[in-house]
Wavefront OBJ file of the C-alpha trace (Angstrom):
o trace
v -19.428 -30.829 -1.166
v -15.932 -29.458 -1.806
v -14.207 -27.413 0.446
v -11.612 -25.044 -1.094
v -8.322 -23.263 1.081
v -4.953 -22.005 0.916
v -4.117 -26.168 1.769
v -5.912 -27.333 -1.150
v -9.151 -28.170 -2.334
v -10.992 -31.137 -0.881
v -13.897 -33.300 -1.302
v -16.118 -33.283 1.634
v -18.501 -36.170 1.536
v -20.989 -35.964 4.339
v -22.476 -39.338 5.996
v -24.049 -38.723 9.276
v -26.023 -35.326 10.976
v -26.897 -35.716 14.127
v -28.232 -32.812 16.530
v -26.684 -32.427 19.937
v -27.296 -29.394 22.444
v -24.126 -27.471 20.976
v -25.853 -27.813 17.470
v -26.022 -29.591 14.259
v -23.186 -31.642 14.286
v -21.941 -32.698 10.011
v -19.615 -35.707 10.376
v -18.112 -36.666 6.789
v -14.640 -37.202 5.237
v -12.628 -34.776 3.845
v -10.323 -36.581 1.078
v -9.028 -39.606 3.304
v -9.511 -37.805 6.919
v -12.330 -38.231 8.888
v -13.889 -34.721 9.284
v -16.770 -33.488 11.743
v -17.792 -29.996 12.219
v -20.640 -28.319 14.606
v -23.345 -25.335 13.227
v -24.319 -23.341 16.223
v -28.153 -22.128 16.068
v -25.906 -18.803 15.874
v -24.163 -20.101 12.628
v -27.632 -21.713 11.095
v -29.271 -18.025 11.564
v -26.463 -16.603 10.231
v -26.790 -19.163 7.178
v -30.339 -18.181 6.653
v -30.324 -14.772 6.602
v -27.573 -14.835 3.678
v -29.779 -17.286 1.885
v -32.819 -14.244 2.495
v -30.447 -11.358 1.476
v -28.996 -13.643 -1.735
v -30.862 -13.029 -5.264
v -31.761 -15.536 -6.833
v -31.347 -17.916 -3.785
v -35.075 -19.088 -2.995
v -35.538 -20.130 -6.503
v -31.920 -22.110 -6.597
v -33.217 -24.331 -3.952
v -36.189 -24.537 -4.988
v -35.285 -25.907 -8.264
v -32.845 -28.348 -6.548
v -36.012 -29.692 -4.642
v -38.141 -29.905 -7.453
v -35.053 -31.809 -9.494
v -34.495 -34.071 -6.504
v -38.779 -34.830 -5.831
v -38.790 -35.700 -9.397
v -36.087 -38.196 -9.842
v -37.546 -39.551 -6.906
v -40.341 -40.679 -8.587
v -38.825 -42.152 -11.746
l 1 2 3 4 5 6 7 8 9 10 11 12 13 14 15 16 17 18 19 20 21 22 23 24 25 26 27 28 29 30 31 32 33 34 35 36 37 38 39 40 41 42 43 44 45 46 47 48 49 50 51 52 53 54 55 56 57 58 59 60 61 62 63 64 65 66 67 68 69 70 71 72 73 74
């Protein structure tokens, strides 16, 4: 994942989820920090409804799951 700001860009390498009552909590590292950051269910809704309203979406994921199931098998 890369993360992109007025600071910089970074790589954001993600190694852990983990669910806790505040959320879904992403816990990575972002170039050489350690990095952890919380989705609220408000910020997961939020998430899916611009994957609903996004054209072209539905079929972008679905062809990363189909790529992903299939070099699973090889």
């Amino acid at each position: 994942m890369k993360i992109e700001s007025a600071a910089g860009e970074f790589a954001f390498d993600l190694e852990k989820l983990e669910l806790q009552d505040d959320g879904i909590v992403l816990t990575g590292k972002m170039g050489v920090w350690e990095a952890e950051t919380t989705m609220t269910s408000a910020d997961l809704r939020r998430i899916i409804v611009m994957v609903l309203k996004t054209p072209g979406a539905w079929g972008y994921l679905f062809k990363q799951f189909m790529g992903a199931r299939g070099e699973a098998k090889q």
